[in-house]
FIGUKE-282374 format. One line per 5 residues: number of its first residue (from 1); their letters; for each residue x negated, y, z of C-alpha. Coordinates in steps of 0.5 Angstrom, whole numbers. Layout:
BEGIN
NUM> a> X:Y:Z | ...
***
This chain:
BEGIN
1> xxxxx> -466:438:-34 | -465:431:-35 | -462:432:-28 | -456:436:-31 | -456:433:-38
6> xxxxx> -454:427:-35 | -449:431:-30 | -446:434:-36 | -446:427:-40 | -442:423:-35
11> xxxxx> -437:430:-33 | -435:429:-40 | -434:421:-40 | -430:423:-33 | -425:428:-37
16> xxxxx> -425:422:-43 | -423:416:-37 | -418:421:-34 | -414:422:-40 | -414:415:-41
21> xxxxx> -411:414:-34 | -406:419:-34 | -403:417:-41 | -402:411:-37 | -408:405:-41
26> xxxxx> -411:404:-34 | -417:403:-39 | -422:409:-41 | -421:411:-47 | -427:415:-51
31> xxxxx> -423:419:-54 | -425:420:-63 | -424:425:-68 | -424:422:-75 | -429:417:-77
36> xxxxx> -433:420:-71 | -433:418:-63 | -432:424:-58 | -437:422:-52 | -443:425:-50
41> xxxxx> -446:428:-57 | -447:434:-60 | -441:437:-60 | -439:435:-53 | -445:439:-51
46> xxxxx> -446:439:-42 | -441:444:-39 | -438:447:-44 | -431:447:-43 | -429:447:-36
51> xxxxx> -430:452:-30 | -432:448:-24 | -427:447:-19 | -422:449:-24 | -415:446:-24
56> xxxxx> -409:444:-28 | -405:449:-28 | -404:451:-34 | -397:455:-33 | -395:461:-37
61> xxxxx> -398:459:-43 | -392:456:-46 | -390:458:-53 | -398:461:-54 | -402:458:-60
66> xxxxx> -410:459:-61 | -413:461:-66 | -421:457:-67 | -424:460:-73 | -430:455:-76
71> xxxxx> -435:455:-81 | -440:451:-80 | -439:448:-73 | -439:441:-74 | -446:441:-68
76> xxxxx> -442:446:-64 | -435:444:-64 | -433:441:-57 | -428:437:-61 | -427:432:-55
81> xxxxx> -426:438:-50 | -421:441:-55 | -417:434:-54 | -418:435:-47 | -414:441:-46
86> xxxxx> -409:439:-50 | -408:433:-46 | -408:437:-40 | -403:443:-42 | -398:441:-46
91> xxxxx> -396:448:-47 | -400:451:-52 | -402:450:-59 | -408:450:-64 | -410:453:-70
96> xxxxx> -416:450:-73 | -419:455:-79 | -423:451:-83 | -427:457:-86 | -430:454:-92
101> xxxxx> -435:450:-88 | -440:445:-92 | -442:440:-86 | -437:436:-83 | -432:440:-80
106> xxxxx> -427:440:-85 | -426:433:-83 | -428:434:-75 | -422:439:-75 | -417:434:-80
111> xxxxx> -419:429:-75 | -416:433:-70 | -410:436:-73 | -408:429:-75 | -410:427:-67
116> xxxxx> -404:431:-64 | -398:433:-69 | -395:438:-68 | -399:442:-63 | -404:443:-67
121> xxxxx> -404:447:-75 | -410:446:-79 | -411:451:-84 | -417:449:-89 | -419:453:-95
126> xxxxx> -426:451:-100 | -430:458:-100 | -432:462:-93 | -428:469:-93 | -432:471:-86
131> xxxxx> -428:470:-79 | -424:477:-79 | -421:473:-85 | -421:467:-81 | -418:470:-76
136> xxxxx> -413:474:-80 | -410:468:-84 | -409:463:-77 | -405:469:-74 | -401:469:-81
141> xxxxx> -400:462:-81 | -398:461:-73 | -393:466:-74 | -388:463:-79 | -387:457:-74
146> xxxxx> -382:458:-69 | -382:460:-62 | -388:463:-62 | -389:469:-56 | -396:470:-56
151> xxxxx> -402:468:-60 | -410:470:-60 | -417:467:-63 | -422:463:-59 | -429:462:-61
156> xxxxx> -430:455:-63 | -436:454:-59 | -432:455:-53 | -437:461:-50 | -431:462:-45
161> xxxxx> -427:457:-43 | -420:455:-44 | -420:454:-36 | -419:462:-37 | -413:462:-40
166> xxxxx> -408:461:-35 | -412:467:-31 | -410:471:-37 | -403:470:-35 | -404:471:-29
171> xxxxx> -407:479:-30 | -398:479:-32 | -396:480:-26 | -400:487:-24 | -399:489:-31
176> xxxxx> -392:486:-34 | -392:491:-40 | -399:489:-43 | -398:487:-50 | -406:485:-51
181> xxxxx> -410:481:-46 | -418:481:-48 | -423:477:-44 | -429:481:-41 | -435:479:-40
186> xxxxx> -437:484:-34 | -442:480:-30 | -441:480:-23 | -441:476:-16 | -438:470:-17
191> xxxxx> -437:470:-24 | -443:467:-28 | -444:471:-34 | -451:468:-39 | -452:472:-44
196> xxxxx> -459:473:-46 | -462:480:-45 | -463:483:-52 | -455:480:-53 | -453:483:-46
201> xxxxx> -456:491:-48 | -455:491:-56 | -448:489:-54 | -447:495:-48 | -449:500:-54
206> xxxxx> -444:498:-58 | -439:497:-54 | -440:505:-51 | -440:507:-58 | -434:503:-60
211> xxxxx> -431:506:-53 | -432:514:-55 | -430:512:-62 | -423:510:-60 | -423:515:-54
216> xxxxx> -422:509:-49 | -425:506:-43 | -427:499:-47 | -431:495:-43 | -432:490:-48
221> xxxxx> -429:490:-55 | -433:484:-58 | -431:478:-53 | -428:472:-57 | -422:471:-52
226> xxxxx> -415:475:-54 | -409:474:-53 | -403:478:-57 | -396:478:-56 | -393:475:-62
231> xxxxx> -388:482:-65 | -396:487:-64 | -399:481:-68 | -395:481:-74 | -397:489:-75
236> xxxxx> -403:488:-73 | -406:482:-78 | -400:484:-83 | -407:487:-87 | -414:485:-89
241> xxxxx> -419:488:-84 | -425:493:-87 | -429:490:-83 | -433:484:-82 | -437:484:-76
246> xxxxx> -433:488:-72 | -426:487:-74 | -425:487:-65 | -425:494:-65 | -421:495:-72
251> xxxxx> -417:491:-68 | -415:497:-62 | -416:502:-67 | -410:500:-71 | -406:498:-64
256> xxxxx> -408:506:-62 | -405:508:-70 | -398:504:-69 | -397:506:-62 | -401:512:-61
261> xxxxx> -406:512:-56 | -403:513:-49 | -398:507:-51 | -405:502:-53 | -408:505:-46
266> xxxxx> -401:501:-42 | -401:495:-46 | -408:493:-48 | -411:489:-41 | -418:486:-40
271> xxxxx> -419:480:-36 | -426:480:-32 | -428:472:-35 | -430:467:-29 | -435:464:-34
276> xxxxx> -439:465:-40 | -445:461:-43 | -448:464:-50 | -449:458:-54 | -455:456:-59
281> xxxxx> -452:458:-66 | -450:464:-66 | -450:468:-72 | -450:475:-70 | -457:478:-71
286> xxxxx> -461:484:-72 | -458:485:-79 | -451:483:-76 | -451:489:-71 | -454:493:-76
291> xxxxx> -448:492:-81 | -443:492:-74 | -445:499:-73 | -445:502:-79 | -438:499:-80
296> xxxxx> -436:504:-74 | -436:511:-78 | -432:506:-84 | -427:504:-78 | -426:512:-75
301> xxxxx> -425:515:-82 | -420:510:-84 | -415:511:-78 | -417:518:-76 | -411:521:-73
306> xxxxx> -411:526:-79 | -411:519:-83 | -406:515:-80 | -399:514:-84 | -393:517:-82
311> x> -387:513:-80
***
């Protein structure tokens, strides 16, 4: 263990030096957010962020803005990974949603934003109103900038890696008609899926639950890395979400209510992720997958086809 602790520290202080080097100081640099250094540390945690042997190619994802939803994140947060990314891509952006934290993250994330101007978009307000809302007032945010062709969320504690973000676009070529891409953790050889067991099968009963409420073949509803193209977004988030634990799949039930269900078949694309590490921190729990299935007759009965507006 502290074998690979320390692997984990000095990756974290190779992608802080090599920042500072291909900005052209010749020194290395380590990096800082606010009042606080983003070396090896609590929000630097070992091997997150990045998949071995990943590249840089950060292709496709111009014009493509990140939604990162945060309530009370200031120990999971890898702030300094976040800044590494938008060192080494310079196409994308992020918003940083600050959900009425109480701890520090408010001033992790306004160190951030004033960090990088302009690729970045700081969303902060005082009382926590769930991440669907986060989510929701993120994409609204983003969306009255310019030049905005696709737009999606991000778990904060980077449970995938941004690395997966030029393999979403990659999925393009094979389905240039797909409007929705949405991360898959399907765990298979040479992928490296950790999910604990009770995590693992609670979620396979949910996500075959969602499947047969919106009569499609969804492997997994609840990853927190989507993408949208901009036009489906703004119908899609226009209106405050009923749910609060699984807003994913009151999400695809409204897709399906506006373009009718053959058309969501064609547009909506999962992406088998490469990686994928259950964090330390997480909020769902016995009493959220329990709100979470309740929440699904809630869903259905809202966007039955009999209930479905008309046009």
């Amino acid at each position: 263990m502290k074998l690979l602790n320390m692997r984990g520290r000095a990756h974290s202080w190779r992608l802080a030096a090599g920042n500072a080097l291909n900005r052209g100081t010749g020194v290395m640099l380590t990096p800082k957010v606010g009042s606080k250094t983003l070396g090896p540390g609590p929000r630097s945690a070992a091997g997150v962020g990045r998949i071995e042997g990943a590249d840089n190619d950060c292709g496709g994802a111009d014009g493509t803005w990140l939604v990162v939803p945060c309530y009370n994140e200031y120990d999971r947060l890898p702030a300094d990974v976040l800044g590494a990314f938008l060192d080494r891509c310079p196409g994308p952006g992020l918003c940083l949603v600050n959900d009425g934290s109480t701890d520090g993250t408010a001033g992790l994330l306004r160190g951030l934003a004033e960090r990088y101007p302009g690729r970045t978009v700081l969303v902060d307000y005082a009382e926590n109103a769930g991440k669907a809302e986060a989510v929701r007032r993120g994409v609204q945010r983003v969306l009255s900038r310019d030049a905005v062709e696709w737009i999606g969320y991000w778990d904060a504690d980077l449970s995938a890696s941004l690395d997966e973000l030029p393999r979403f676009f990659r999925f393009l070529e094979d389905s240039p008609r797909a409007e929705v891409l949405t991360g898959c953790r399907l765990r298979r050889m040479g992928s490296r899926i950790d999910r604990r067991l009770w995590r693992h099968l609670l979620g396979r009963f949910f996500a075959t639950l969602a499947s047969l409420l919106l009569d499609m073949p969804y492997y997994d509803t609840q990853c927190g890395a989507k993408l949208f193209r901009a036009g489906l977004a703004r119908d899609v988030f226009r209106d405050r979400f009923l749910a609060v634990w699984c807003f994913d799949v009151e999400i695809m039930a409204r897709i399906i209510a506006s373009r009718g269900h053959d058309e969501a078949l064609a547009i909506i694309v999962e992406v088998p992720l490469l990686s994928w590490v259950d964090r330390s921190g997480s909020r769902l729990n016995l009493a959220g997958m329990a709100r979470a299935l309740w929440e699904l007759p809630v869903i259905f009965h809202r966007y039955r086809p009999d209930r479905r507006p008309v046009e």
